[in-house]
C-alpha positions in Angstrom: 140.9 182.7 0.4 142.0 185.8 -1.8 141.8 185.6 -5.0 145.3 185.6 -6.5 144.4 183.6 -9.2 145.6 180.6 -7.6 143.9 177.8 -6.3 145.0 175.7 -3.7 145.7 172.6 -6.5 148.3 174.6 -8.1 149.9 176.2 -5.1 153.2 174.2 -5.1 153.0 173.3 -8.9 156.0 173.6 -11.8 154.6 176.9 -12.9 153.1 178.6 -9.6 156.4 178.1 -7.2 160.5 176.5 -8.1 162.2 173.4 -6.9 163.9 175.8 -4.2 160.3 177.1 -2.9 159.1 173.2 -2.1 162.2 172.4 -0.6 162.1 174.9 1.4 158.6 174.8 2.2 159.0 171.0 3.3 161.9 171.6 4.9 159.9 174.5 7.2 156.9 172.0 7.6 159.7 169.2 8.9 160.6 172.1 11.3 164.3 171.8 10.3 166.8 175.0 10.0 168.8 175.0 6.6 171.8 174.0 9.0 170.1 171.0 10.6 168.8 170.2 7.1 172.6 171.1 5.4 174.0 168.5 8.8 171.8 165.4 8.4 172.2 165.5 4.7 176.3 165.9 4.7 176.4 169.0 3.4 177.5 172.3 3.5 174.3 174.9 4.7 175.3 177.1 1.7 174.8 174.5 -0.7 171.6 173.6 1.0 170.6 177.7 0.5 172.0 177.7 -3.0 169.4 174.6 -3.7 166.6 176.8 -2.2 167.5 179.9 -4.2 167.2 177.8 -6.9 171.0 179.0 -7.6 171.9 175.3 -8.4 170.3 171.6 -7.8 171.7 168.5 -5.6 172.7 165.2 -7.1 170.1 162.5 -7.2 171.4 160.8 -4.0 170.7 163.7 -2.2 167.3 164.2 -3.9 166.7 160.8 -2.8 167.8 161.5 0.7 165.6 164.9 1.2 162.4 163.1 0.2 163.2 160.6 2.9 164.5 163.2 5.4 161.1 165.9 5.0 158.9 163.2 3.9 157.9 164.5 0.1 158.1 162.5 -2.9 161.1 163.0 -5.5 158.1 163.7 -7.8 156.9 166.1 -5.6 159.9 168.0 -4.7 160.6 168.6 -9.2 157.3 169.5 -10.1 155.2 169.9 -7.1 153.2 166.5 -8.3 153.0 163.5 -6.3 152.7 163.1 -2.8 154.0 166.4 -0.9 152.9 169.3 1.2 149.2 170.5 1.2 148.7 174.0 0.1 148.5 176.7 3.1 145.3 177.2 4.8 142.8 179.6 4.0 143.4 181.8 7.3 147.0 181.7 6.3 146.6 182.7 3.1 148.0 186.4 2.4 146.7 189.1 0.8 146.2 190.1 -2.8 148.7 192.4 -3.1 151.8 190.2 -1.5 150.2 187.1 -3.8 151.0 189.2 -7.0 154.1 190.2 -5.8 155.4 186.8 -5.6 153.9 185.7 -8.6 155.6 188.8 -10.3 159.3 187.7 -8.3 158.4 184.1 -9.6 158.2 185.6 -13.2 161.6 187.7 -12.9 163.2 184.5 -11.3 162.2 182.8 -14.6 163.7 185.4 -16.8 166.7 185.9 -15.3 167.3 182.1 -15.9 166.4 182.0 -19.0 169.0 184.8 -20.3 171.8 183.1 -17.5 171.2 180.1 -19.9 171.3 182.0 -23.3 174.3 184.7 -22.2 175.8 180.5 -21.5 175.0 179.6 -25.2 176.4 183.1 -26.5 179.7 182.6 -24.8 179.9 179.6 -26.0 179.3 180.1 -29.5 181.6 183.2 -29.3 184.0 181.2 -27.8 184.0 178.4 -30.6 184.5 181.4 -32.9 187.6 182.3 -31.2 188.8 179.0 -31.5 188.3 178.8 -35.5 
């Protein structure tokens, strides 16, 4: 395997890959399309991607319902712990240079949803101060 400074324990872990990269990931192992996925779960397939692009998160009946449906634990499907998808295969794995791209996407991904969540708490303090 290349050495992306990964190893296969981590692969679908909290801090390697997002709620939206294992559900997707099962949802590719189940061999299900989003729309199939979006259908059997009552759903609309944009809300299905929106939950993959980790853009927002379903309601716990529907967590409940995609660990049944792809066969991953709720535990699994949060933080990558519990009983899920193995890591990809050695012959699968890609190369050194894609690896760190993704962990660098991973990273932006992070940020950008960390200041989404403070530009919410500075509207909302500015908006309290409005209100004063």
């Amino acid at each position: 395997m290349a050495d992306d400074g990964f190893d296969d324990q981590d692969w679908f872990s909290e801090d390697t890959a997002t709620f939206g990269d294992r559900l997707a990931a099962a949802r590719g192992a189940a061999g299900l399309t989003q729309k199939a996925l979006a259908q059997r779960l009552g759903v609309k397939a944009g809300t299905l991607r929106n939950w993959e692009d980790d853009l927002s998160e379903p309601r716990a009946n529907r967590l409940s319902m995609l660990g049944g449906i792809l066969g991953v634990s709720l535990g699994w499907l949060l933080t990558g712990e519990g009983e899920g998808l193995d890591a990809p295969e050695d012959d699968a794995a890609q190369p050194p240079d894609v690896s760190a791209l993704l962990a660098d996407l991973r990273a932006v991904r992070v940020q950008m949803q960390q200041t989404s969540e403070r530009l919410a708490l500075l509207e909302k303090r500015l908006k309290a101060l409005g209100n004063t």
